[in-house]
C-alpha positions in Angstrom: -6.5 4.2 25.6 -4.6 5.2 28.8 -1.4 4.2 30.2 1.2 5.0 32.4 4.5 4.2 33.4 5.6 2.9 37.0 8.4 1.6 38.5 9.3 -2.0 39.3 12.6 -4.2 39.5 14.7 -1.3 38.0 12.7 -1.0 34.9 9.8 0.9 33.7 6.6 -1.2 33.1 3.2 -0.3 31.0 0.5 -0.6 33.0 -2.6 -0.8 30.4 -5.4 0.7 31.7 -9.8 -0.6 31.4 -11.1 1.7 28.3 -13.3 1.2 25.8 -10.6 2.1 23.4 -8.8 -0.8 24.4 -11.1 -2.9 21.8 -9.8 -1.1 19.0 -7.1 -1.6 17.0 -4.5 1.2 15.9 -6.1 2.8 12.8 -4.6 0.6 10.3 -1.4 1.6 8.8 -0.2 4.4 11.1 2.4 1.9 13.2 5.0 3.2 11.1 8.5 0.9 10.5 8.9 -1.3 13.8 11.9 -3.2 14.1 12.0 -6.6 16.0 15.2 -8.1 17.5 15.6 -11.6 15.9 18.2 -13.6 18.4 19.7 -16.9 17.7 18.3 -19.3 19.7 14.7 -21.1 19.4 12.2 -19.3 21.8 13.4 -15.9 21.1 13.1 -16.6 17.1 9.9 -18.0 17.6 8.4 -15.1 19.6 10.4 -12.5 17.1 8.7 -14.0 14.2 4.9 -13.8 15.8 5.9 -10.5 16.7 6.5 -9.5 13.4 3.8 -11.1 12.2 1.0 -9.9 14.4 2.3 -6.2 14.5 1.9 -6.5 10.9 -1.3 -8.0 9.8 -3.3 -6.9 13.0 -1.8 -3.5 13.8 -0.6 -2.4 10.1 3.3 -2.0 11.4 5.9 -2.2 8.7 7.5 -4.9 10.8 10.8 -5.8 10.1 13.1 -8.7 11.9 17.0 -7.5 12.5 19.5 -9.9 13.5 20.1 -9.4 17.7 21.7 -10.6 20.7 21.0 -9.6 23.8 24.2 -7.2 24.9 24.2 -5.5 21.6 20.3 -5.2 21.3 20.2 -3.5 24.7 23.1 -1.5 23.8 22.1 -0.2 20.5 18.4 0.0 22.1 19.9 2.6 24.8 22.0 4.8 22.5 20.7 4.7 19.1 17.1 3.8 19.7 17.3 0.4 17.9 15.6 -2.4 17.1 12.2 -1.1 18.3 11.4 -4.6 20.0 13.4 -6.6 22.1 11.0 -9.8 22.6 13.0 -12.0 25.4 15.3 -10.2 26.9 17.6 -11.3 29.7 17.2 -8.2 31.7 19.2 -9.5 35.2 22.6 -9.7 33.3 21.5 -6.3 31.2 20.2 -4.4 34.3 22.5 -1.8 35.1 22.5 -0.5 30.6 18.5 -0.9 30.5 18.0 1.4 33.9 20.3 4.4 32.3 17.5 3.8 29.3 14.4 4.0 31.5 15.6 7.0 33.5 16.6 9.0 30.3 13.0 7.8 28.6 14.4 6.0 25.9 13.3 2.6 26.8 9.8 0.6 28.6 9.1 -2.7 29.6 6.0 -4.1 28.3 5.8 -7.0 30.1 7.2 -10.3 31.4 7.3 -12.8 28.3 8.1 -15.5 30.0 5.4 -15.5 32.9 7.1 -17.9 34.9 10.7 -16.4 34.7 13.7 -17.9 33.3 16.6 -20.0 35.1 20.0 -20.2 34.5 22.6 -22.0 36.2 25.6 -24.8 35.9 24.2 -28.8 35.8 25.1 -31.9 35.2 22.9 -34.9 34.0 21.1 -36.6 36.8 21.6 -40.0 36.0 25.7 -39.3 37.3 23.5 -37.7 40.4 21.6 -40.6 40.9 25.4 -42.6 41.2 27.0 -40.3 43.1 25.0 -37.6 45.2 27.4 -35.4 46.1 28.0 -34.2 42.2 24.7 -32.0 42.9 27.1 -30.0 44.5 29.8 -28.0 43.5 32.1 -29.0 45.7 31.0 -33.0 44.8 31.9 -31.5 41.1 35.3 -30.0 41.9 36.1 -33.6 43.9 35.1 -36.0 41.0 36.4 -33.8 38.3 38.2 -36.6 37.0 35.1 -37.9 35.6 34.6 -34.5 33.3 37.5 -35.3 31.0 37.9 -33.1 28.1 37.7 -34.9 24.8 40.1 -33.0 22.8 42.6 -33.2 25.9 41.7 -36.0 28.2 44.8 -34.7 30.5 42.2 -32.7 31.5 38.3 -31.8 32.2 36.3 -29.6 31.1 33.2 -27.0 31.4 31.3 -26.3 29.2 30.6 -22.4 29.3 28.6 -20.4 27.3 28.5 -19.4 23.6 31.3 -16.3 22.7 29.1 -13.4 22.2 26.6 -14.8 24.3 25.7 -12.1 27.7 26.0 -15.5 29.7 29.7 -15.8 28.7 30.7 -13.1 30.5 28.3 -14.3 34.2 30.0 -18.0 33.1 33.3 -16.9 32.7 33.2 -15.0 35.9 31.8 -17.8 38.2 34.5 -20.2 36.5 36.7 -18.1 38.4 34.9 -17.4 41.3 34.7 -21.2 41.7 38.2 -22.3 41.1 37.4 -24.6 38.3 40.8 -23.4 36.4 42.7 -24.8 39.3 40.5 -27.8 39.9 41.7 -28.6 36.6 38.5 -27.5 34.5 39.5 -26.2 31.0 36.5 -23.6 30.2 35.0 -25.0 26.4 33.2 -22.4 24.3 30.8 -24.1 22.1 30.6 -22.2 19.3 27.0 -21.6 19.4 23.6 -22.1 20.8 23.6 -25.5 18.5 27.5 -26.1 19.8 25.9 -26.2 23.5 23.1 -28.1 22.5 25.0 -30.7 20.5 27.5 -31.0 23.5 24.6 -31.8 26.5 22.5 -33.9 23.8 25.6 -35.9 22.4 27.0 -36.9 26.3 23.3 -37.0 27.4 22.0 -39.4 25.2 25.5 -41.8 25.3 25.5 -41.6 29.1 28.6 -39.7 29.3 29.5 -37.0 32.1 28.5 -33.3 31.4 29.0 -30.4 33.2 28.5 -26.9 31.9 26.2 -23.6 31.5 22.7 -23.9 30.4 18.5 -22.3 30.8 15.6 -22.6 30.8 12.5 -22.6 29.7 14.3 -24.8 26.5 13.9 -28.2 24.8 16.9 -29.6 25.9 15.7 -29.3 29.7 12.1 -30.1 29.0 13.9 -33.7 27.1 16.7 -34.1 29.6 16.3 -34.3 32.9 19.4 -32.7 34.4 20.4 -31.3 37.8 21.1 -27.5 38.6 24.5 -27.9 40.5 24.4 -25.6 44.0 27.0 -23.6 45.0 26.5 -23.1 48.4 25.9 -19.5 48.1 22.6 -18.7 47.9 21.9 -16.2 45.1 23.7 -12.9 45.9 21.9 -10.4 43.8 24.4 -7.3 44.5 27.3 -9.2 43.5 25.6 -11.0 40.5 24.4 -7.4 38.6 27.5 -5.6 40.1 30.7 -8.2 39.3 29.0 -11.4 38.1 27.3 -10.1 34.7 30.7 -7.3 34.4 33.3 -7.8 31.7 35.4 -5.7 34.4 34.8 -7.7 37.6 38.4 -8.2 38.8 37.9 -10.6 42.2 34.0 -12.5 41.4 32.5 -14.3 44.2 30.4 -17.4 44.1 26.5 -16.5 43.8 23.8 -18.6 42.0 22.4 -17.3 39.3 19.1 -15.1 40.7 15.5 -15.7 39.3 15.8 -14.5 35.7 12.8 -11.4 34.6 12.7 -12.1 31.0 10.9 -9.0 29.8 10.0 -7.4 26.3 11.4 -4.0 25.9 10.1 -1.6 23.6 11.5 2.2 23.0 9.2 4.5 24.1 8.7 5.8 20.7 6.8 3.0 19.6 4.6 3.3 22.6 3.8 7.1 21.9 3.4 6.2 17.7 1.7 2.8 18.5 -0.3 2.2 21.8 -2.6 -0.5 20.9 0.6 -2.8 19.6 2.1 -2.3 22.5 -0.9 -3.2 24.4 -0.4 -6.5 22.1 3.3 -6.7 23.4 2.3 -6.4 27.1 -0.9 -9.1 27.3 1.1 -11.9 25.3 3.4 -14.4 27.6 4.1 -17.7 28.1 4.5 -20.9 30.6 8.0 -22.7 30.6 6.3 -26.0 30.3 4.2 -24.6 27.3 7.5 -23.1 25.9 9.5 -26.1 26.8 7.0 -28.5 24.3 6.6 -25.7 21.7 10.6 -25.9 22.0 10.8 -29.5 21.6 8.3 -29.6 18.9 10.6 -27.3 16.7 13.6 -29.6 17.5 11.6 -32.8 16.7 10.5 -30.8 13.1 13.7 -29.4 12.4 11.2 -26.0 12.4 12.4 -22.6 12.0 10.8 -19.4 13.8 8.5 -18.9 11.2 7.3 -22.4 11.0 6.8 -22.4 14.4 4.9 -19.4 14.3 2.6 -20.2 11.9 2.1 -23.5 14.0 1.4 -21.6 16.7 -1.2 -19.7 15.7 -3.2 -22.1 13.7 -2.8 -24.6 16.8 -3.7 -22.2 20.0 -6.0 -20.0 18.9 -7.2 -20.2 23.0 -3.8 -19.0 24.0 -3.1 -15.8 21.7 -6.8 -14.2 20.8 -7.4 -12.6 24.5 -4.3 -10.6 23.5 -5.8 -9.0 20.7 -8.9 -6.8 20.1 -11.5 -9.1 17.8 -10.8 -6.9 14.8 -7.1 -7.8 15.0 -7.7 -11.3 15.6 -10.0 -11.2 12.4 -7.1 -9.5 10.5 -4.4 -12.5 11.9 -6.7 -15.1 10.8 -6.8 -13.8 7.4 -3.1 -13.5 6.8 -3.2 -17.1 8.0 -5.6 -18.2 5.2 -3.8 -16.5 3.1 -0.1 -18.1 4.2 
């Protein structure tokens, strides 16, 4: 097989070139120990777990999930050359860490994961839209924020930011400023978790209560609830959202939308030098939000865990994930399956 590396958006990509090797799998069993980046919330578990799974049955990896989120994977990726696999990473609020990787050689992209890019942003449900137009707004927000009230303090409202721990608390925490919600009289709510924020948009959602706080997408909860990305009247500012926005440091953030969001799979460049034809794997397999968006709400309707959902998956779109992998691999998949 042949590849190379090339620039693009600040990262390195693999670019897999035609060869008749490209059929063939890794000679089974010399993948080595590859370790996969497990992070808490649905898609990326899902995606973790058929990563470990195919990199073990069809390319003979000794693939291993390790607990991850995406600040400290991209960290520990950039200075200590682990987890191997990063499968959905975030990489506009990571940028600045992942480029110091790519120009040292430590790390690659193998390719966007989510093909249609990911979204991010503040919203509110659109039925309190539908009632009152201007809420779309952030400035319609900041006037009704009366209608926001806290629950544990109704003397106040509240926003709901994002989970501690979370990349997105620091972007959140950042335009809560840059917006004036502290002194519009928004208290800034941490949920807890990624089930916290869920919890919190499902409860008010499905009561018809007001909501107003940090979410993304592709996810269940959007692909249930139809809700409405407020605008801020700034237009996405790119230099200011990688250079103050996503910075635990930024002293005086401005208002910017969140930009498109490249959610890519990084890789070290080990494992593409030790392992060429899984990372070929890593680098055809992606997804559509509104594929990812049922998958999503299929696992919330089950109660299913990234495992189960993997294993559906693969027994259920056969279609979607065999032109990622050579016929002898997909041979070696289906097997494991039977065997499950």
């Amino acid at each position: 097989m042949r590849w190379k590396i090339i620039g693009g958006l600040g990262l390195a990509s693999i670019v897999w070139a035609t060869s008749p090797l490209l059929a063939q799998a890794d000679s089974h069993g010399e993948c080595g120990t590859v370790t996969v980046a497990d992070m808490n919330w649905n898609s990326a578990t899902f995606i973790a777990n058929l990563d470990r799974f195919i990199l073990e049955h069809a390319y003979g990896c000794d693939a291993q999930l390790v607990q991850g989120d995406t600040m400290p994977t991209g960290t520990s990726m950039v200075e200590k050359g682990e987890p191997n696999v990063a499968p959905e990473l975030w990489s506009n609020s990571f940028r600045a860490a992942i480029d110091i990787g790519v120009a040292e050689g430590r790390l690659l992209e193998a390719g966007r994961v989510f093909s249609d890019g990911g979204e991010e942003g503040f919203w509110v449900p659109s039925y309190m839209v539908a009632e009152r137009p201007e809420l779309a707004t952030i400035q319609g927000v900041i006037q009704h924020a009366g209608l926001f009230k806290n629950p544990e303090d109704p003397s106040e409202s509240l926003f709901m930011g994002c989970p501690s721990g979370w990349n997105c608390q620091i972007s959140a925490e950042n335009l809560y400023r840059a917006l004036g919600l502290e002194e519009a009289g928004f208290a800034l709510g941490d949920p807890g978790s990624a089930a916290g924020l869920d919890g919190s948009l499902a409860k008010a959602y499905e009561r018809g209560e007001p909501w107003f706080g940090y979410y993304w997408a592709p996810t269940a909860l959007l692909g249930n609830y139809t809700m409405v990305k407020v605008d801020f009247g700034s237009g996405a500012d790119v230099e200011e959202f990688q250079t103050c926005t996503t910075q635990p440091d930024c002293a005086d953030p401005k208002p910017t939308m969140y930009p498109p969001s490249p959610v890519d799979t990084l890789i070290t460049a080990d494992l593409a030098e030790r392992a060429p034809q899984a990372v070929g794997y890593l680098a055809s397999r992606a997804f559509g939000n509104d594929f990812l968006n049922a998958l999503l709400a299929w696992m919330n309707e089950n109660q299913a865990d990234g495992e189960t959902a993997m294993v559906h998956f693969l027994t259920n779109y056969e279609d979607m994930w065999l032109p990622w992998v050579a016929d002898d691999a997909a041979m070696r998949i289906k097997s494991a399956l039977a065997e499950l």
